[in-house]
Backbone as JSON Lines, residues from 0, in Angstrom:
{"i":0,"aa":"X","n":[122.02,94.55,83.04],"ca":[122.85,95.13,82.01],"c":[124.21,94.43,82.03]}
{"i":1,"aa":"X","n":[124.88,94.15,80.89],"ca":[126.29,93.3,80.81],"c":[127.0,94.26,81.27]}
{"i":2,"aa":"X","n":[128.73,93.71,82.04],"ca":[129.49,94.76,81.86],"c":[131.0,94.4,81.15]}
{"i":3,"aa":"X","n":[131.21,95.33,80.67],"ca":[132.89,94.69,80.11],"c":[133.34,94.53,81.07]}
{"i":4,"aa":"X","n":[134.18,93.07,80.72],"ca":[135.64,93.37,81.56],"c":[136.38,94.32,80.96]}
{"i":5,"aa":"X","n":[137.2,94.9,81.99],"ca":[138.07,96.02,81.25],"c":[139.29,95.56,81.74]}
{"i":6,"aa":"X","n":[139.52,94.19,82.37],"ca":[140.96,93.72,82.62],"c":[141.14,92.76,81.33]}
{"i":7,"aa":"X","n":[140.26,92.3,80.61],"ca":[140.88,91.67,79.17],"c":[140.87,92.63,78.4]}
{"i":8,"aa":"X","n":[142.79,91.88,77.05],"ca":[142.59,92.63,76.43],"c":[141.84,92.91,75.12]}
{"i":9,"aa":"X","n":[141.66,94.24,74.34],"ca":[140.95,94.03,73.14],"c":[141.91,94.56,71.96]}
{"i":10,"aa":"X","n":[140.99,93.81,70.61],"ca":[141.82,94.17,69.49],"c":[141.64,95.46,68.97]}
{"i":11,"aa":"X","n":[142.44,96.03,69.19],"ca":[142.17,97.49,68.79],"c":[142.14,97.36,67.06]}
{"i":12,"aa":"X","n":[142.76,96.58,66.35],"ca":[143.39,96.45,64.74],"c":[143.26,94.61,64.62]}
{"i":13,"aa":"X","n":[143.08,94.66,62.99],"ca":[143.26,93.22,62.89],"c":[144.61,93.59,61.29]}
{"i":14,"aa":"X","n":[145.06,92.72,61.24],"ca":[146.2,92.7,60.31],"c":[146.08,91.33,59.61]}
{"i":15,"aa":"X","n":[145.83,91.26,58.13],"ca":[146.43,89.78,57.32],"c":[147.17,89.83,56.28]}
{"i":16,"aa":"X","n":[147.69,88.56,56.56],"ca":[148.5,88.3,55.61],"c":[148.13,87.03,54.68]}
{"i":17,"aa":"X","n":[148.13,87.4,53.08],"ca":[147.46,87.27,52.16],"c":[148.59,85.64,51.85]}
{"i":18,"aa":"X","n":[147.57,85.5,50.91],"ca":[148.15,83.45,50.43],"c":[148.79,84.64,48.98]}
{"i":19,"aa":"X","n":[150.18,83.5,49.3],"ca":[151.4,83.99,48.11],"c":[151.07,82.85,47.06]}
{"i":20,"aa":"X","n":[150.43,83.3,45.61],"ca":[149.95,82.43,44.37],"c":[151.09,82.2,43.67]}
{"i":21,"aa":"X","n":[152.13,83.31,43.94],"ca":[153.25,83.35,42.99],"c":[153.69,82.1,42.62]}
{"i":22,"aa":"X","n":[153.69,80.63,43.44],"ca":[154.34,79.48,42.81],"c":[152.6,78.68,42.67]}
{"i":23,"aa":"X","n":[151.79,79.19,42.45],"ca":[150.48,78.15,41.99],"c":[149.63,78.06,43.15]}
{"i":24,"aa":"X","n":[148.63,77.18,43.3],"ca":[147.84,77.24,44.31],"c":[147.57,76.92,45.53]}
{"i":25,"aa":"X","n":[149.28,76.07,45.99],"ca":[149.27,75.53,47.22],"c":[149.29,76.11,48.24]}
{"i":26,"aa":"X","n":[148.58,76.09,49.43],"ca":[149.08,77.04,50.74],"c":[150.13,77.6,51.03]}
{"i":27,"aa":"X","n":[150.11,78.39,51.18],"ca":[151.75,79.2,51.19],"c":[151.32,81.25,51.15]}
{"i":28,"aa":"X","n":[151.62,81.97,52.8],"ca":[151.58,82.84,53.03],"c":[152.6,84.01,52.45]}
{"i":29,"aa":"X","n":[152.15,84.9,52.46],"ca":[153.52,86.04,52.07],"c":[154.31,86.28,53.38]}
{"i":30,"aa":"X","n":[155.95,86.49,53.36],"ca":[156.48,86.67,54.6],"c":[156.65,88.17,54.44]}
{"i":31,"aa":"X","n":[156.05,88.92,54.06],"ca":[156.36,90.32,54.29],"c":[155.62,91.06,54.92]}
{"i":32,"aa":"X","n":[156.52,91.58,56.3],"ca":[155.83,91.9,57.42],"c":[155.4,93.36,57.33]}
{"i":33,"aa":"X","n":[153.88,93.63,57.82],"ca":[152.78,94.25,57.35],"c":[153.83,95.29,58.08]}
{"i":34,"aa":"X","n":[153.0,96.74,57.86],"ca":[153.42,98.19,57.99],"c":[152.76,98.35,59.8]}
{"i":35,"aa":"X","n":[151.94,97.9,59.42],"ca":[150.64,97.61,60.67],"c":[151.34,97.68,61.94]}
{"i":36,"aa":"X","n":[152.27,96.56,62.05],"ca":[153.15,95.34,63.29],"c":[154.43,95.83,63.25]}
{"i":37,"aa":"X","n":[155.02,96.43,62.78],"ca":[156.2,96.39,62.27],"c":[156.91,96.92,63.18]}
{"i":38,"aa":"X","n":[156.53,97.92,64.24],"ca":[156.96,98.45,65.69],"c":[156.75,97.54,66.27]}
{"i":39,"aa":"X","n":[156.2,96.25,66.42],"ca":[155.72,94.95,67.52],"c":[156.34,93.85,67.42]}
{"i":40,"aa":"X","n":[157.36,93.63,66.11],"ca":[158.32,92.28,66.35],"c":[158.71,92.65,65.19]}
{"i":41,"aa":"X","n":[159.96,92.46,65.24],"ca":[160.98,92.07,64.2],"c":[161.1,90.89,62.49]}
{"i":42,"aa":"X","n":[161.21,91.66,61.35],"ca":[161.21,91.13,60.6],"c":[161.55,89.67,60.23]}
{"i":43,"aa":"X","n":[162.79,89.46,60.81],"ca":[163.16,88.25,60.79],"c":[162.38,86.99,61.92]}
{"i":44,"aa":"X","n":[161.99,87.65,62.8],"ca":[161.02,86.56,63.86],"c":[159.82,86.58,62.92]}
{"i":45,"aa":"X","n":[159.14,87.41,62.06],"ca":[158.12,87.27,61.81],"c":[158.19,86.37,60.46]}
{"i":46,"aa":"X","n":[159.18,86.66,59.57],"ca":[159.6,85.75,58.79],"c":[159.33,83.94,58.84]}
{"i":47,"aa":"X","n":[160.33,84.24,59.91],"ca":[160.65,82.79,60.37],"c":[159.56,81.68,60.98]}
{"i":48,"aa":"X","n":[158.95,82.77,61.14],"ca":[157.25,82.35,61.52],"c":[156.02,81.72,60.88]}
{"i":49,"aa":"X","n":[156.19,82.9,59.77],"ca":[155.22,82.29,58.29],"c":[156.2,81.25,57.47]}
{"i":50,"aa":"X","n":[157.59,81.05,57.51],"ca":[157.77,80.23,56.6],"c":[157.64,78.91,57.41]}
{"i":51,"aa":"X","n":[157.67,78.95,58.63],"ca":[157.17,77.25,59.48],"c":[155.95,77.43,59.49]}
{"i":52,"aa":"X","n":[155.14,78.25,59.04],"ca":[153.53,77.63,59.01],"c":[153.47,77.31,57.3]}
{"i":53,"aa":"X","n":[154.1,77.84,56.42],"ca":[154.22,77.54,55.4],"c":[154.8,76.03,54.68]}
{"i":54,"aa":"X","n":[155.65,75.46,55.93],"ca":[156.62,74.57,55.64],"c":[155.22,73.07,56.65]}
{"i":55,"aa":"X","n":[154.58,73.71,57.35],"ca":[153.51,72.6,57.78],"c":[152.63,72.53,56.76]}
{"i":56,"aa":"X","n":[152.06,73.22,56.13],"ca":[151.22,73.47,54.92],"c":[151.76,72.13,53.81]}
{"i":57,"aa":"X","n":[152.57,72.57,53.3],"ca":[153.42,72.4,52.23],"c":[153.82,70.37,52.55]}
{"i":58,"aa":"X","n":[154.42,70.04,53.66],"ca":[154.16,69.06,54.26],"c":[152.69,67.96,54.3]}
{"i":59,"aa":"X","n":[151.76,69.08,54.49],"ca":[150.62,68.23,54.4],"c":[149.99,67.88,53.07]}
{"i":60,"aa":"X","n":[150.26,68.48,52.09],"ca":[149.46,68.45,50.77],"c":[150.88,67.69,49.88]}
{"i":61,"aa":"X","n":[151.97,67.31,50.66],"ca":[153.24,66.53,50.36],"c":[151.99,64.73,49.52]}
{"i":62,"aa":"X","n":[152.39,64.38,48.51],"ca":[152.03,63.26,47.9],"c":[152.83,62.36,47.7]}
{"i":63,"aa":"X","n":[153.13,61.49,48.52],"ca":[153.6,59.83,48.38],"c":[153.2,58.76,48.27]}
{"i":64,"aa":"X","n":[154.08,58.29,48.41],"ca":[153.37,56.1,48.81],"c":[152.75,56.01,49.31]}
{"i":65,"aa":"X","n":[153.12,56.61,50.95],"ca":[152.33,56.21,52.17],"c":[151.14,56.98,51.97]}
{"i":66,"aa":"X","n":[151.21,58.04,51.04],"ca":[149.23,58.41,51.22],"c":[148.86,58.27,50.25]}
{"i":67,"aa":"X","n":[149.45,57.52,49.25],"ca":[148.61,57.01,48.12],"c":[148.1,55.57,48.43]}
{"i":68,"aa":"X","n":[148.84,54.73,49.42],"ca":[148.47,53.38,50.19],"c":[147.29,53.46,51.13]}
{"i":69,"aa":"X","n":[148.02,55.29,51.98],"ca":[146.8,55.34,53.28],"c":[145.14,55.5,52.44]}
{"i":70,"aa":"X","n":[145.05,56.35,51.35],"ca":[143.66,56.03,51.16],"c":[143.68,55.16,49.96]}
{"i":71,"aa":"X","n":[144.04,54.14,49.8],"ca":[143.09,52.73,49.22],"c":[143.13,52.05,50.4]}
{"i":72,"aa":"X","n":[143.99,51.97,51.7],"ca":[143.12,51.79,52.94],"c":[142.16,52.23,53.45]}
{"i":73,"aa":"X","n":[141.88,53.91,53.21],"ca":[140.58,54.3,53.72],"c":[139.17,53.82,52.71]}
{"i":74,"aa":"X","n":[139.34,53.82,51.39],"ca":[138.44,53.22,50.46],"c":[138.15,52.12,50.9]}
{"i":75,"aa":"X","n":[139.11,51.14,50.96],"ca":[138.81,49.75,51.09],"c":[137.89,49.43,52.26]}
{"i":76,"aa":"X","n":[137.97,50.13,53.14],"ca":[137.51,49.8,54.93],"c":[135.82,50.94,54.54]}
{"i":77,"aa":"X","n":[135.76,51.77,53.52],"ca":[134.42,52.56,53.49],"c":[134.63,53.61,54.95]}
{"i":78,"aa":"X","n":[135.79,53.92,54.73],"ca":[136.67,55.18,55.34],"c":[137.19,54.85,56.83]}
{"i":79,"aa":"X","n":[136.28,53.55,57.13],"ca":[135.99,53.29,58.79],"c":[137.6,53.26,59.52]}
{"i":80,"aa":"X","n":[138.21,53.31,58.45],"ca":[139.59,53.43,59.07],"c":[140.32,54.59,59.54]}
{"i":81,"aa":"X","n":[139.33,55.86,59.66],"ca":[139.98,56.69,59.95],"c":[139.49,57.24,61.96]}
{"i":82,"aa":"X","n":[138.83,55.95,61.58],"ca":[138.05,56.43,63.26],"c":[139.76,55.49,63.86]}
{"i":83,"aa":"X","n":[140.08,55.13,63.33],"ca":[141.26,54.13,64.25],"c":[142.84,54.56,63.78]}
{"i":84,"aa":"X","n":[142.56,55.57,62.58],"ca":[144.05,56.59,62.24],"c":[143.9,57.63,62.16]}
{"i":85,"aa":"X","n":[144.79,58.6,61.78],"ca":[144.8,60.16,61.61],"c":[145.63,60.03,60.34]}
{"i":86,"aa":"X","n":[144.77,60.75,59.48],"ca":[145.83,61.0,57.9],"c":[146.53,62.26,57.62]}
{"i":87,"aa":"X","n":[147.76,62.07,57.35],"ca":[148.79,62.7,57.04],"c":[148.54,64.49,56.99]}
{"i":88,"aa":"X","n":[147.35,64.63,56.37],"ca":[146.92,65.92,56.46],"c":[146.84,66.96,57.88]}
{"i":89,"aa":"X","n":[145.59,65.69,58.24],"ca":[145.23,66.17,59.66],"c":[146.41,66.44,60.45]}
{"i":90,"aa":"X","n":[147.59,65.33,60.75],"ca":[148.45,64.91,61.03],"c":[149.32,66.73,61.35]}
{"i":91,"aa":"X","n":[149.41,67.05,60.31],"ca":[150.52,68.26,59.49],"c":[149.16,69.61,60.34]}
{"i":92,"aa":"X","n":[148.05,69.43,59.86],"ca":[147.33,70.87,60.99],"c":[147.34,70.75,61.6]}
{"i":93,"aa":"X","n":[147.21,69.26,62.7],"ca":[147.15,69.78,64.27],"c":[148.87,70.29,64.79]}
{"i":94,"aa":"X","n":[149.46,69.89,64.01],"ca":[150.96,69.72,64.22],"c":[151.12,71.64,64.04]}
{"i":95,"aa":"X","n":[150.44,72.02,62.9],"ca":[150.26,73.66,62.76],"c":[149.7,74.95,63.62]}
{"i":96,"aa":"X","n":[148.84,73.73,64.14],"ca":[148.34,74.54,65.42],"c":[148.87,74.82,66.54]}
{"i":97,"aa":"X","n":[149.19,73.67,66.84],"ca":[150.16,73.21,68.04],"c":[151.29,74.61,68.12]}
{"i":98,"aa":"X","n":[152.09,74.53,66.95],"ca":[153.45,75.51,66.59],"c":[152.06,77.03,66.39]}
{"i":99,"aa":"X","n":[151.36,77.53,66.0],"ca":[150.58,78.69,66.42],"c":[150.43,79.19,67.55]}
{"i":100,"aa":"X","n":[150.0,78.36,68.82],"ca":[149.92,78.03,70.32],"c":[150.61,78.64,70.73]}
{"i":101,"aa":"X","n":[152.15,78.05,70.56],"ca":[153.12,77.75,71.43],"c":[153.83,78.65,71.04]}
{"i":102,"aa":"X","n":[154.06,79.44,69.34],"ca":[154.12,81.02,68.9],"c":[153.2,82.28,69.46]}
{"i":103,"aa":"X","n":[152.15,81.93,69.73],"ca":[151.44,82.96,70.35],"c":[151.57,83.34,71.64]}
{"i":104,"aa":"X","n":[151.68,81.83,72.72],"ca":[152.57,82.51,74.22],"c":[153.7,82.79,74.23]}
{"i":105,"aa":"X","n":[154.93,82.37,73.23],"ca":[156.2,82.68,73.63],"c":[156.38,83.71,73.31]}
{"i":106,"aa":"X","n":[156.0,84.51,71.63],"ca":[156.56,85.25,70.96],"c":[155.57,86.4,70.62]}
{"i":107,"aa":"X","n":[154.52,86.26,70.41],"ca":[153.24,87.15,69.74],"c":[152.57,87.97,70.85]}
{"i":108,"aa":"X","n":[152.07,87.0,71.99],"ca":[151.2,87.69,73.35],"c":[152.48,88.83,73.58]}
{"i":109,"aa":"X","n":[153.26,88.14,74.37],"ca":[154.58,88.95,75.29],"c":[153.88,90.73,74.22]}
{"i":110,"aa":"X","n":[154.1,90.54,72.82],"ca":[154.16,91.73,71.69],"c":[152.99,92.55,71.89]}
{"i":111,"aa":"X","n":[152.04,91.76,72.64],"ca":[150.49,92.49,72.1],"c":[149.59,91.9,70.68]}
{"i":112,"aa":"X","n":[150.39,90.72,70.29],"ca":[149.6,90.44,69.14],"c":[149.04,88.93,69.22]}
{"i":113,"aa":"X","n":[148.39,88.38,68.62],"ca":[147.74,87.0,68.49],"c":[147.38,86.66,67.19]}
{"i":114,"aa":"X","n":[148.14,85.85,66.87],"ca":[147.76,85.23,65.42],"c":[146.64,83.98,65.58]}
{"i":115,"aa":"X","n":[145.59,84.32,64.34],"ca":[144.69,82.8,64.7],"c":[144.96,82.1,63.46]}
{"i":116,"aa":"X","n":[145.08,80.86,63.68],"ca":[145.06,79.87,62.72],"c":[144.07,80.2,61.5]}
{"i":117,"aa":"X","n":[145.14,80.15,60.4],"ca":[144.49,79.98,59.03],"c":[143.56,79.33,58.37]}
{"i":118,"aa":"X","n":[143.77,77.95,59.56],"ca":[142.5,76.93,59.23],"c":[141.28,77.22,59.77]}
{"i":119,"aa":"X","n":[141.28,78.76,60.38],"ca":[139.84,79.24,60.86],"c":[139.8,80.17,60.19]}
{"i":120,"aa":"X","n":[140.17,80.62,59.33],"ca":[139.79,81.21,58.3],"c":[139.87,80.8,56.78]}
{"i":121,"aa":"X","n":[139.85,79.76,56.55],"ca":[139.67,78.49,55.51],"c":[140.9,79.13,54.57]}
{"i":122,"aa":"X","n":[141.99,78.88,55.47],"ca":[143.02,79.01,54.72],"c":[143.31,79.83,53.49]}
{"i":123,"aa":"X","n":[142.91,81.42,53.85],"ca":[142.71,82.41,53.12],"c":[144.15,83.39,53.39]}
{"i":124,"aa":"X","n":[143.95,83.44,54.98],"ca":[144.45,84.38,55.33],"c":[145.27,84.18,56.8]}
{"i":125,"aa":"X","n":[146.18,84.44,57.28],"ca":[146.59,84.34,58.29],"c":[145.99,85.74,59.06]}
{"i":126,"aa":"X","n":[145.52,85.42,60.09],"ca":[144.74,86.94,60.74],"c":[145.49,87.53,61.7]}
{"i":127,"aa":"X","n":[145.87,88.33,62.23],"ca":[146.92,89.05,63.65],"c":[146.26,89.86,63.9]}
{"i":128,"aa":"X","n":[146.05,89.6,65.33],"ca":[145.05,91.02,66.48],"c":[146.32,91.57,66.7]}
{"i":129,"aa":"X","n":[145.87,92.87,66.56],"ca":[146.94,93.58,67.92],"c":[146.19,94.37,68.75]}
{"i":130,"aa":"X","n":[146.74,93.92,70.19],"ca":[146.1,93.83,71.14],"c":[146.11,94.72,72.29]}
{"i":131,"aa":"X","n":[144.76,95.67,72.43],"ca":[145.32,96.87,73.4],"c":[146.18,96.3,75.0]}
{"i":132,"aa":"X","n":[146.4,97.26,75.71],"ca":[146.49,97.08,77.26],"c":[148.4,96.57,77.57]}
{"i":133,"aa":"X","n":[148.74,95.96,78.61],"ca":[149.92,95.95,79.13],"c":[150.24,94.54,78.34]}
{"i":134,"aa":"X","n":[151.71,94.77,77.92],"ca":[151.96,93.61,77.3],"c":[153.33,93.11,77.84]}
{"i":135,"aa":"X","n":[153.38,93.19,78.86],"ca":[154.55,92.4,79.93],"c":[154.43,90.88,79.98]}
{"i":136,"aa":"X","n":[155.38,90.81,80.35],"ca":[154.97,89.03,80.65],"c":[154.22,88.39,81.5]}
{"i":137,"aa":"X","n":[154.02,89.11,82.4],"ca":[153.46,88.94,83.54],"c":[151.89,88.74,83.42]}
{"i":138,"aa":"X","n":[151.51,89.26,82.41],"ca":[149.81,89.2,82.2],"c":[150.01,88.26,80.89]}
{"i":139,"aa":"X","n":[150.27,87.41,81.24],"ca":[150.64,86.15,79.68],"c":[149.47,85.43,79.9]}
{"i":140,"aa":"X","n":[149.0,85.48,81.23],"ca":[147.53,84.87,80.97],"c":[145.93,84.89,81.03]}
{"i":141,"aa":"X","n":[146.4,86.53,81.44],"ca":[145.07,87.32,80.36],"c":[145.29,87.18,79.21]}
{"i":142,"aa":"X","n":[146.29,86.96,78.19],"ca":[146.57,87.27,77.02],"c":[146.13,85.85,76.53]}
{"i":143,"aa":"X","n":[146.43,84.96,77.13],"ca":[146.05,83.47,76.25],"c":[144.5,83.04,76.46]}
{"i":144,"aa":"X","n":[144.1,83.89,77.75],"ca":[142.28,83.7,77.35],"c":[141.74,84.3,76.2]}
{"i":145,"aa":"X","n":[142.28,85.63,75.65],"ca":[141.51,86.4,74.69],"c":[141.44,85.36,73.71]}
């Protein structure tokens, strides 16, 4: 028979936050912090949060020279050029993830909450667990296995 661990924690609630259409169809989250969380961090941290995942977004779907050059390089080569670069896109999500990470141990765990990347949810929705059990600092790494 399995048994829980009962020293990790679980999501008691999931919370999202919806893609803002108001300026058209580009990626771009609402910063208005849910009713849900709202005892678990502060408006303005949470703010400041979605508008730098908003501002990586926004960055990546950015259209210039250099990526109107980078793919008639990838055309020209029959894409093989991307096994030997990373394009601007990719470039801007891992860079999004990275800043998710490094928001989730400094600022989100400590809270009880965990945000997962949008790009695992095909950029629909930004998702937030909130997360039963002790949310001290001290268990920061039970919190980054969940």
């Amino acid at each position: 028979m399995d048994q829980v661990n009962t020293n990790q924690p679980q999501a008691i609630a999931k919370v999202f936050i919806q893609r803002d259409y108001s300026e058209g169809t580009a990626v771009k989250f609402q910063t208005k912090l849910p009713a849900d969380i709202h005892d678990r961090i502060d408006h303005a941290t949470f703010e400041r949060f979605v508008d730098k995942v908003n501002i990586f977004y926004a960055e990546a779907e950015k259209i210039g020279c250099g990526t109107y050059l980078q793919g008639c390089f990838v055309c020209l080569t029959a894409h093989t050029a991307l096994l030997c670069m990373e394009g601007q896109y990719n470039k801007n999500l891992k860079a999004c993830t990275q800043y998710i990470k490094e928001q989730n141990e400094q600022v989100f765990l400590p809270k009880g909450l965990k945000v997962i990347d949008p790009f695992d949810r095909g950029l629909r929705v930004i998702e937030i667990l909130v997360l039963s059990g002790s949310t001290n600092h001290q268990d920061g790494e039970k919190w980054s296995q969940f």
